[in-house]
Every structure is written in C-alpha cells, then in structure tokens.
MIBAVO-353361 format. One record per residue (C-alpha): x, y, z; residue number from 1; residue in three letters. Coordinates in Angstrom, 1 decimal. Layout:
REM MIBAVO-353361
px py pz nr rest
X Y Z NUM ALA
...
REM end
This chain:
REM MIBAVO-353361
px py pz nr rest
-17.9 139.6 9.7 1 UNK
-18.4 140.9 6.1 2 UNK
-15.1 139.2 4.9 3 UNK
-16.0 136.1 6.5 4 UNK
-19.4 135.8 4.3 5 UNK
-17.6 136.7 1.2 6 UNK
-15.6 133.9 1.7 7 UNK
-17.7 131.5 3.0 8 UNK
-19.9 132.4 -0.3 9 UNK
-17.1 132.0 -2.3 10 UNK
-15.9 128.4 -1.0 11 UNK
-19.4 127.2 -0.6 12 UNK
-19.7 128.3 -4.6 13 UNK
-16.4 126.1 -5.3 14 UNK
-18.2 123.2 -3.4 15 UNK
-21.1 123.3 -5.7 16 UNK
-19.3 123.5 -8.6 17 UNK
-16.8 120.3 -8.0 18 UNK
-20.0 118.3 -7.0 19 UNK
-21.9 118.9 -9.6 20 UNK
-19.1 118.5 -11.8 21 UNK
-17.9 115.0 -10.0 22 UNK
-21.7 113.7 -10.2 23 UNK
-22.6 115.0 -13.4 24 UNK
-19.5 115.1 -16.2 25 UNK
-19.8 111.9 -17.6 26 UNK
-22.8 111.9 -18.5 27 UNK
-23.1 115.3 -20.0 28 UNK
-20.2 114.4 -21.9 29 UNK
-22.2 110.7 -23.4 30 UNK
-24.6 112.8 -24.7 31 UNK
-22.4 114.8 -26.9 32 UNK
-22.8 118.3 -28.4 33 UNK
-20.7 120.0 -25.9 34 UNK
-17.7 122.5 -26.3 35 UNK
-15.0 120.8 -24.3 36 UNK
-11.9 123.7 -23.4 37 UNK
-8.9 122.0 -22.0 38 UNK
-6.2 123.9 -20.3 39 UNK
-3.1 122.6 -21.8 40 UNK
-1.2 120.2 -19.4 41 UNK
1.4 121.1 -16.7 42 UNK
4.2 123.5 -18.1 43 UNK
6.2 125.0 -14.9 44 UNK
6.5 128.8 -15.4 45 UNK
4.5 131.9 -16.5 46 UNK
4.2 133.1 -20.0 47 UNK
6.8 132.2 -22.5 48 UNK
10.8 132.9 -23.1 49 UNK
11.9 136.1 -25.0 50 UNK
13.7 133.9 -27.9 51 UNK
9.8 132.0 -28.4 52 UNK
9.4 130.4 -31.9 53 UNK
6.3 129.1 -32.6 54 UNK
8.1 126.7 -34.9 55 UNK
10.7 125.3 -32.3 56 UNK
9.3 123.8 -28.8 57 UNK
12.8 123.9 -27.6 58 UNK
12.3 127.8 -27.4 59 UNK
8.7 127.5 -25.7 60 UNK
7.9 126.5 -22.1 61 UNK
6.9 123.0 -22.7 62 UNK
4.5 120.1 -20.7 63 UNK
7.0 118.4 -17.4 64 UNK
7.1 114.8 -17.2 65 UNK
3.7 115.7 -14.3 66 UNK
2.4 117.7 -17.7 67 UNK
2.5 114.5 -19.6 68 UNK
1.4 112.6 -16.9 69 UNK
-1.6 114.6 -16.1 70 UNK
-2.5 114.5 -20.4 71 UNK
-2.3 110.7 -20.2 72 UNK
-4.8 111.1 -17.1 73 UNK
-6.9 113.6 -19.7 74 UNK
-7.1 111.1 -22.5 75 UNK
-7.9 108.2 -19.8 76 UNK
-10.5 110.0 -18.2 77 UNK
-12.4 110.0 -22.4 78 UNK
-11.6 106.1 -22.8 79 UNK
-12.2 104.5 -20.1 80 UNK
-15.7 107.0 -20.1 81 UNK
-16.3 105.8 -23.5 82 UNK
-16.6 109.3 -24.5 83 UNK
-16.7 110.1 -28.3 84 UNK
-14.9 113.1 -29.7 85 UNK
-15.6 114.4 -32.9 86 UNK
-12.8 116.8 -33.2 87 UNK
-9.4 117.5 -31.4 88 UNK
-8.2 121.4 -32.4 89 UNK
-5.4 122.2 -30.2 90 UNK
-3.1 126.1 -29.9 91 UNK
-0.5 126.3 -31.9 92 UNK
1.6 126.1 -28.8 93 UNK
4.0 122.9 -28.4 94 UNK
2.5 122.7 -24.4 95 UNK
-1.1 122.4 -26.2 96 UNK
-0.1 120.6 -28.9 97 UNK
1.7 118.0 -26.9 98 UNK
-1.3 118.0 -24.1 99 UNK
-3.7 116.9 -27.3 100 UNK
-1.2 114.3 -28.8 101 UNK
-0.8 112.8 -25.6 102 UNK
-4.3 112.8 -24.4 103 UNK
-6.2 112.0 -27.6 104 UNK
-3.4 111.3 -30.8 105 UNK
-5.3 113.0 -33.5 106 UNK
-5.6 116.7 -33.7 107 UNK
-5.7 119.7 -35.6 108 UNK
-4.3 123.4 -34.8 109 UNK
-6.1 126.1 -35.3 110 UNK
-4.8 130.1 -34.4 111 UNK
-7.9 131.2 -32.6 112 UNK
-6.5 128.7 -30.0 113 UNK
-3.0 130.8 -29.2 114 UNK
-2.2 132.5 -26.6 115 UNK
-2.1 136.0 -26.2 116 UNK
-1.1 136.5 -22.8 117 UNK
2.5 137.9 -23.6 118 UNK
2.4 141.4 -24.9 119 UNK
4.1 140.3 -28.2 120 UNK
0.9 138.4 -29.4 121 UNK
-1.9 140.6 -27.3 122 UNK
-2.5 142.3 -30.9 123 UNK
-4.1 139.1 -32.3 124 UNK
-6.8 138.6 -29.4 125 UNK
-9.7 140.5 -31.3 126 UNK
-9.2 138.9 -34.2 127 UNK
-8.6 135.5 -32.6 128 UNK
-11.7 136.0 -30.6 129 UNK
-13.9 136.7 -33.7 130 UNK
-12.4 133.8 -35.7 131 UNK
-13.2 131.5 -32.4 132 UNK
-16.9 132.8 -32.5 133 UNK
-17.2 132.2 -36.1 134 UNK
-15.8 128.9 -36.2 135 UNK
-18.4 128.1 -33.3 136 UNK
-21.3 129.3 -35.4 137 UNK
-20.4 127.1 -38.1 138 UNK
-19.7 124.1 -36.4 139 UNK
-22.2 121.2 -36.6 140 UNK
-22.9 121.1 -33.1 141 UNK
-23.2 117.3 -33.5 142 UNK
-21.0 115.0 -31.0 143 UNK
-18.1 116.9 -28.5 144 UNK
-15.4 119.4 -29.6 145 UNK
-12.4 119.4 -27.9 146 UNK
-10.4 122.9 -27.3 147 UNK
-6.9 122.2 -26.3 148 UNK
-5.7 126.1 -25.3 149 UNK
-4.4 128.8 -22.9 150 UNK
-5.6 130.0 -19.4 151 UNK
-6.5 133.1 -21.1 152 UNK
-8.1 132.0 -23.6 153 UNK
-10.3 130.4 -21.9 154 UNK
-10.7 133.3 -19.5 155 UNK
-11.9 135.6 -22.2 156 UNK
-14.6 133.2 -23.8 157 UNK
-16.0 131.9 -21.1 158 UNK
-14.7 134.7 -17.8 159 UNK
-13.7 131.4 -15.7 160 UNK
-10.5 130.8 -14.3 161 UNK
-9.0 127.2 -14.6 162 UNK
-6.0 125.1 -13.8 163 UNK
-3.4 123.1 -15.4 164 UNK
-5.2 120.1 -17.8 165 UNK
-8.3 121.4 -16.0 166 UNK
-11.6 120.5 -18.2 167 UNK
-14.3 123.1 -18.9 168 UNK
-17.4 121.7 -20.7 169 UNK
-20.1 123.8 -21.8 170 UNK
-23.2 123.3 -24.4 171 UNK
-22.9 125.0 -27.6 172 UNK
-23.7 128.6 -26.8 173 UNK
-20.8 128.3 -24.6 174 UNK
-23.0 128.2 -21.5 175 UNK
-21.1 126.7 -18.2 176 UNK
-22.4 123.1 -17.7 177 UNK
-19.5 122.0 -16.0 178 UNK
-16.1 121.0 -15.1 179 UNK
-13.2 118.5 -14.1 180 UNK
-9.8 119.3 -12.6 181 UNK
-7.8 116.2 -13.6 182 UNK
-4.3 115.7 -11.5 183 UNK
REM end
C-alpha cells in the first residue's frame, strides 16, 4: 500500500505539471522575461564517442532526421505562438548547435552551456556553473532567453529531469514556471 501512494503521488504530480504547462505556456512565454532551457533535439545514444572533437560533428553524437524533425517542431511551436526571443545561446555541442539553427536560425554559443556529463569534461562544471550564474545576473531580464543545452545541465541548475527537445521555462531567478515536451 506504501508503494502504491508513492506512485500515485508521483503520477498525479506529472499530471499537474503537463496541464498546467498545456494551459498555461503560451502565455507565460507572450509576456516575456523568462529563461527558456531547451534540451537539445533527438541524438540516439548516451554520452559522446571516445575520438569527440568539439571542432568536428562528424566525431560527436549528432540530432537523427526525428532530432531535426522535432527542432523544426521547437521553432514552430515560437512562430506560429508569435513568441519573441531576444537571444538564442546554444552548447558548443553540434547536437545543440544544430537543435538552435534549426529551431530559431540565429544563435550564439556560449561554454557555460556544454556538457559535462562525460568524465573528460566533468572538471569544467564548477566553473561552467559560476559563469552560467554570472551571466544570469547580468542579463537584462527584458524579453525571453533561450538556452539550447544538455540534460545535465539542466539537471544541475534547475534539479529537473527533462527529455529530448523538451522545454523548461522559468522566470528570472530560475524559478519553475513551466514546461512543454515537444515530439
């Protein structure tokens, strides 16, 4: 009987979280100052190969033709929403890079938005972490930024999980308002 109301609490919170988030989205995203973190797009497979070069995508575990399906859903979901962006900053990653060209055509990188799931980059978490917070605190917080990143990335700002090209907005002190798993 325990089990069965842990899970029953635990479905009934993913039920209110995909209402609200199906009633309520577009309209928190109109009204702009929000932190927008996308998980980059479909990209079959965990982590990346051992011969990884940040300056190659052929060496990197890039978006599938679903991946670039799903990023053209992304950047359909902001247009036809009439949803204004002020700034696309996408991972250094090819998968994120190609999830923000697709979706929204103008971008920038920035570091802080790498991943550091494989061991070989775990070292620059902390100091990714910082340089995300301090980028935060210096934004304008005027109109919607857009975070093109990594699953744990995400996981470590904000302690949610999330899916492939799944949406995560929050307001500016990165506060959960909600979300959108687009397929």
């Amino acid at each position: 009987m325990k089990y069965f109301k842990i899970i029953l609490i635990f479905f009934l919170f993913l039920l209110n979280k995909t209402s609200f988030a199906n009633e309520n989205i577009v309209e928190i995203l109109k009204k702009g100052g929000n932190i927008i973190f996308i998980r980059h797009a479909i990209a079959p497979g965990n982590g990346d190969p051992q011969n990884f070069d940040i300056s190659k995508c052929s060496t990197q575990r890039n978006l599938s033709k679903d991946g670039k399906l799903q990023a053209l859903k992304i950047g359909k979901f902001f247009k036809e929403n009439d949803i204004k962006l002020t700034k696309v900053l996408s991972s250094e990653w090819c998968r994120c890079k190609d999830t923000a060209k697709i979706a929204f055509g103008n971008y920038e990188t920035k570091n802080f938005l790498n991943s550091f799931y494989d061991e070989r980059f775990l070292e620059n978490k902390d100091k990714q972490i910082l340089d995300f917070q301090k980028f935060i605190r210096n934004w304008n917080k005027t109109g919607n930024l857009v975070l093109v990143t990594h699953y744990v990335v995400i996981s470590e700002i904000l302690d949610l999980t999330t899916s492939s090209g799944e949406i995560v907005i929050t307001d500016t002190n990165l506060k959960f308002l909600s979300s959108l798993e687009i397929n």
